[in-house]
GUZATI-260831 format. One line per 8 residues: number of its first residue (from 1); their letters; for each residue x, y, z of C-alpha. Coordinates in steps of 0.02 Angstrom, whole numbers, plus 50000, padded with zeros to 5 digits. Each point is the difference from the previous one (the first is absolute). Layout:
residues N
NUM> a> X/Y/Z; ...
//
This chain:
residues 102
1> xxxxxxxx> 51704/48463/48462; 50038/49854/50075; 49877/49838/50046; 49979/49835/50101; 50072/49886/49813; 50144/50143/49963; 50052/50019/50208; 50145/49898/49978
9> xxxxxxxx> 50063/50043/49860; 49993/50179/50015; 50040/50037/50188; 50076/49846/50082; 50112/49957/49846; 50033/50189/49965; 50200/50066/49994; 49962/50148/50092
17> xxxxxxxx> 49905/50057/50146; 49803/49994/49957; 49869/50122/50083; 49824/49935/49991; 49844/50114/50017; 49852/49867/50080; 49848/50111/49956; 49817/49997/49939
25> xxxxxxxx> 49895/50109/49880; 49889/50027/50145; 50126/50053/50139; 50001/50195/50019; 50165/49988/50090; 50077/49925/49854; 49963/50130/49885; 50074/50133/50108
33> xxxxxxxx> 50180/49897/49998; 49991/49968/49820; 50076/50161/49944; 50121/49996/50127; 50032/49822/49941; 50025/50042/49823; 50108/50136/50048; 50116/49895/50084
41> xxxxxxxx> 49997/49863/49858; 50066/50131/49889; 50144/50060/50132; 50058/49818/50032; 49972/49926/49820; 50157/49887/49983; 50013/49986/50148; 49859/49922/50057
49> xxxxxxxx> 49837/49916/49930; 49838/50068/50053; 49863/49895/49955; 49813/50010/50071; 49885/49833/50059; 49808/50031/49970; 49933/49895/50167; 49830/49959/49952
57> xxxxxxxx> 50064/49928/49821; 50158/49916/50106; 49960/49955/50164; 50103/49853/50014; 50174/50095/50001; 49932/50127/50129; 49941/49856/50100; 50157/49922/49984
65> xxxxxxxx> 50074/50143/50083; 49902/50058/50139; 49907/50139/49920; 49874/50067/50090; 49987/50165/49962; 50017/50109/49851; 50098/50086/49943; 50157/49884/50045
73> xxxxxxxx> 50171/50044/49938; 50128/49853/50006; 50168/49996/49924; 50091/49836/49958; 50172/49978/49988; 50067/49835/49916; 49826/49922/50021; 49999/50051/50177
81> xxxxxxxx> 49858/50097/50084; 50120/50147/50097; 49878/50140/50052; 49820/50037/50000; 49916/50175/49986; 49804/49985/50045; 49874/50161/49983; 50038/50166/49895
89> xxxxxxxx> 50148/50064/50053; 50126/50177/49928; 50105/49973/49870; 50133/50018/50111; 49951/49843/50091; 49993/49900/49851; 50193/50047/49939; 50064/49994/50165
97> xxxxxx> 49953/49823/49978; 50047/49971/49837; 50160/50100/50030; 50058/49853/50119; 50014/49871/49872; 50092/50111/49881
//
């Protein structure tokens, strides 16, 4: 879990490629990915940090990046925002994005 106070720290300061989950307890769409989430974080652990933003306890982050919609998938590299995944999508969506930062 990650939150508007630990952002920096965690994703933009991070050594290695960081996928964050934007998502809300009350967003149906975002319990369908979470599996397929999870799954992933357990394929690409050391490899990759998966971390998950709760937008209605953090909204400033999300607002900070143009998030309009959940679920939103972005991955950072270095600090830098370098792709953006909005809506449930497969699992093979998902890596094939993650898979490009590898």
């Amino acid at each position: 879990m990650v939150n508007d106070s630990t952002w920096d720290s965690l994703v933009l300061k991070a050594d290695e490629p960081v996928f964050v989950d934007f998502w809300a307890p009350w967003c149906g769409p975002c319990k369908m990915i979470d599996p397929i989430v999870n799954e992933l974080a357990q394929k690409y652990a050391g490899q990759f940090k998966f971390y998950k933003l709760n937008t209605d306890e953090s909204p400033a982050t999300p607002g900070q990046y143009g998030v309009r919609s959940i679920p939103t998938i972005m991955i950072f590299v270095n600090g830098e925002k370098k792709d953006t995944i909005i809506g449930a999508v497969s699992k093979d969506t998902l890596a094939t994005s993650i898979n490009k930062f590898l």
